[in-house]
C-alpha positions in Angstrom: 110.2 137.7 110.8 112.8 136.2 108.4 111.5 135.6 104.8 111.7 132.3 103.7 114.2 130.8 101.1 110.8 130.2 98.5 107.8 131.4 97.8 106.7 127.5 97.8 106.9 127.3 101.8 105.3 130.7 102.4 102.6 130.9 105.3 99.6 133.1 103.6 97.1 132.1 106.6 97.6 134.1 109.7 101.3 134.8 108.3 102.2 136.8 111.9 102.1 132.8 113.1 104.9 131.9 110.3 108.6 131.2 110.7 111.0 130.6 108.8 114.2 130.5 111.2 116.1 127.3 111.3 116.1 126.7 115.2 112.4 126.4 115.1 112.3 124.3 112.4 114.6 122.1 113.5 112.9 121.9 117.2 109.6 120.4 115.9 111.5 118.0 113.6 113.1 116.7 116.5 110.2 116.4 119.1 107.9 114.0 116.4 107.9 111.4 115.0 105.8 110.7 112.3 105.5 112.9 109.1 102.5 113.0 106.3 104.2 112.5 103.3 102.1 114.1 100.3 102.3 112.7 97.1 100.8 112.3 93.3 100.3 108.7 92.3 98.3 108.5 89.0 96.6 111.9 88.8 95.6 111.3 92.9 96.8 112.8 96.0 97.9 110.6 98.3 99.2 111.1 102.0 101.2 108.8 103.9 102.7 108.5 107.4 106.3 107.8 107.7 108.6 107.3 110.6 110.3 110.7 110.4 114.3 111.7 111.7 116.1 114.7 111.4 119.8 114.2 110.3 121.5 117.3 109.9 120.4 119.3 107.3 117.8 116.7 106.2 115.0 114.2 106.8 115.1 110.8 106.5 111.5 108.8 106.0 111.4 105.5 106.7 109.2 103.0 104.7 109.1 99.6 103.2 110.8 98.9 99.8 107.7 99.0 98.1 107.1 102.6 98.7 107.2 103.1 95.0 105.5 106.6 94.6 108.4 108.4 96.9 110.8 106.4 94.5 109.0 107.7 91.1 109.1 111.1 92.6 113.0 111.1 92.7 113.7 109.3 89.6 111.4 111.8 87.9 112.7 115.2 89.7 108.7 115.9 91.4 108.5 117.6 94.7 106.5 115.8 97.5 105.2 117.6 100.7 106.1 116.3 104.3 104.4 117.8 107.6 104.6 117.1 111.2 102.3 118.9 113.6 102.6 118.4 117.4 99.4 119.7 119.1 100.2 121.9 122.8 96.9 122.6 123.7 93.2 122.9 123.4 92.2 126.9 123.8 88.4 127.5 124.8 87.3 130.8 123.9 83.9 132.9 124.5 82.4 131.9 121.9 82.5 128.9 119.1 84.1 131.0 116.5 87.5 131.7 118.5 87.6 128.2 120.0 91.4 127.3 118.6 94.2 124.7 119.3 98.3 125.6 120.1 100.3 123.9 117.9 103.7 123.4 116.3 103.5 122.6 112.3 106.3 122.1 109.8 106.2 121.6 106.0 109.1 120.9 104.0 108.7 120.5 100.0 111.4 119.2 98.3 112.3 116.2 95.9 113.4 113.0 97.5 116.5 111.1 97.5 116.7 107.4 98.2 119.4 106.4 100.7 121.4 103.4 98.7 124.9 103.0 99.7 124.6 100.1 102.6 126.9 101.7 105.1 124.8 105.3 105.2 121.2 103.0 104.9 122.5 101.5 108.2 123.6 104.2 109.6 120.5 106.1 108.9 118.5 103.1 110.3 120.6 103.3 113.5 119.3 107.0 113.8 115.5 106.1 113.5 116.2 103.4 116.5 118.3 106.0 118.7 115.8 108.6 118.2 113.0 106.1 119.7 115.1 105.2 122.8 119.0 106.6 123.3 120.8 104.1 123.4 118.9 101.1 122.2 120.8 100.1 119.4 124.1 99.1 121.4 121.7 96.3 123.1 120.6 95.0 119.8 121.8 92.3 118.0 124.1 93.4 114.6 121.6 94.2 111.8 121.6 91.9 108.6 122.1 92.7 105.5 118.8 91.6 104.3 116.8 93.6 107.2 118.8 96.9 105.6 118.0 95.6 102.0 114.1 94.9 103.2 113.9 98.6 104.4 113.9 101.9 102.0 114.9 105.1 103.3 114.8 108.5 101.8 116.1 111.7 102.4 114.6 115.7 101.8 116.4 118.6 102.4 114.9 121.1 104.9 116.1 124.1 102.7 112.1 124.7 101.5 111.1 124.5 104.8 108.3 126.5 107.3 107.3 126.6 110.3 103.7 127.9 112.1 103.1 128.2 116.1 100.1 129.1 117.9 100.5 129.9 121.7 98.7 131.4 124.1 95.0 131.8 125.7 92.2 132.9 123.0 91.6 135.7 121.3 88.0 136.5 122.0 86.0 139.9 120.6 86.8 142.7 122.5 82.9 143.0 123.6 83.2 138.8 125.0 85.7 139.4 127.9 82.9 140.8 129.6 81.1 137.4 129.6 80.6 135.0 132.6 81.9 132.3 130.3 85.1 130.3 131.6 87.9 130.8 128.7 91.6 129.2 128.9 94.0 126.6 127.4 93.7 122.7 128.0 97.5 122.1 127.8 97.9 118.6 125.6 101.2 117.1 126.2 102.3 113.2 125.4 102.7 110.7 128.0 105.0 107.4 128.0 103.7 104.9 129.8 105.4 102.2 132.2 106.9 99.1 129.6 104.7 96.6 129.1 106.5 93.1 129.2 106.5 91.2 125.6 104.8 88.3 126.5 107.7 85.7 124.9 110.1 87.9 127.2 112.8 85.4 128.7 112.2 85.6 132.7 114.2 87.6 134.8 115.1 90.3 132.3 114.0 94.1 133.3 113.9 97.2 131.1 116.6 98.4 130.6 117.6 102.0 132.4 117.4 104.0 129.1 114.0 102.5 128.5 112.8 103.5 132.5 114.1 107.1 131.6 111.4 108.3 129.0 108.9 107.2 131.6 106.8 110.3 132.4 103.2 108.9 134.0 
């Protein structure tokens, strides 16, 4: 297991679960969506959802332009805390104690950056659209100047970054396998569901084809 860059990001709990390797971390950025942000507004935590991207080395959190405490925090040099967990399955054990989920987690700690030259806020806004549907933004209309000046974006470097996985069936006491109890995983996966037509749609138009393709039910 690699070590990771700080002590900040270290795994303590069930540290055989930890990684540190960029592929990883970079895999679960990309496969969610939405982050918890973690910050300290007025002596309070406080924990936020964002719309979450990966670009490159970093990611970019989507909020309003009132987001004021992520602002603070890079004006001032303070760290916030971002996390994204995607959950693979329920595991039912032999007993309540070893009853367990499989998951992917990621936290990054770092200080934020606000995104302020126009041509990078657009194109980072472009990214967040493309990483809903592929594609989508060559079928929009142009996007105004005041819709990019109405939306703040920030970016964190994934250098203070870890990752933790759990896979697998449970891990009952050695004694338990011996029960008549069922045991296994549930696997959890997400779904997208056939579109569902705005209601103020023009008639005749259709989804288009890169909309039908992240169908899965």
């Amino acid at each position: 297991m690699s070590e990771p860059v700080s002590d900040e990001v270290r795994v303590r709990r069930v540290p055989d679960r930890a990684s540190y390797d960029r592929q990883v971390i970079d895999d679960i950025a990309d496969a969610g969506l939405v982050a918890h942000v973690a910050t300290i507004r007025d002596n309070t935590p406080v924990i936020v959802p964002m719309f979450c991207v990966r670009d490159g080395d970093h990611l970019l959190l989507h909020g309003a332009p009132a987001a004021g405490v992520l602002r603070r925090a890079g004006a001032e040099g303070a760290s916030i805390c971002v996390e994204m967990t995607l959950l693979d399955g329920i595991v039912l054990a032999r007993s309540s104690f070893h009853h367990s989920m499989n998951y992917r987690s990621l936290v990054v700690i770092g200080v934020p950056e606000e995104v302020t030259d126009p041509a990078e806020k657009e194109q980072a806004l472009e990214a967040f659209v493309e990483r809903l549907v592929p594609g989508r933004q060559a079928d929009l209309r142009p996007t105004t100047g005041k819709e990019i000046q109405g939306t703040a974006v920030f970016r964190l470097s994934l250098e203070k970054a870890s990752a933790k996985v759990r896979t697998g069936p449970p891990v009952d006491d050695e004694e338990d396998y011996e029960l008549d109890i069922w045991a296994g995983v549930l696997p959890v996966g997400h779904t997208v569901g056939s579109p569902i037509d705005d209601p103020r749609l023009r008639d005749g138009l259709m989804p288009p084809d890169n909309v039908l393709q992240l169908v899965t039910d």
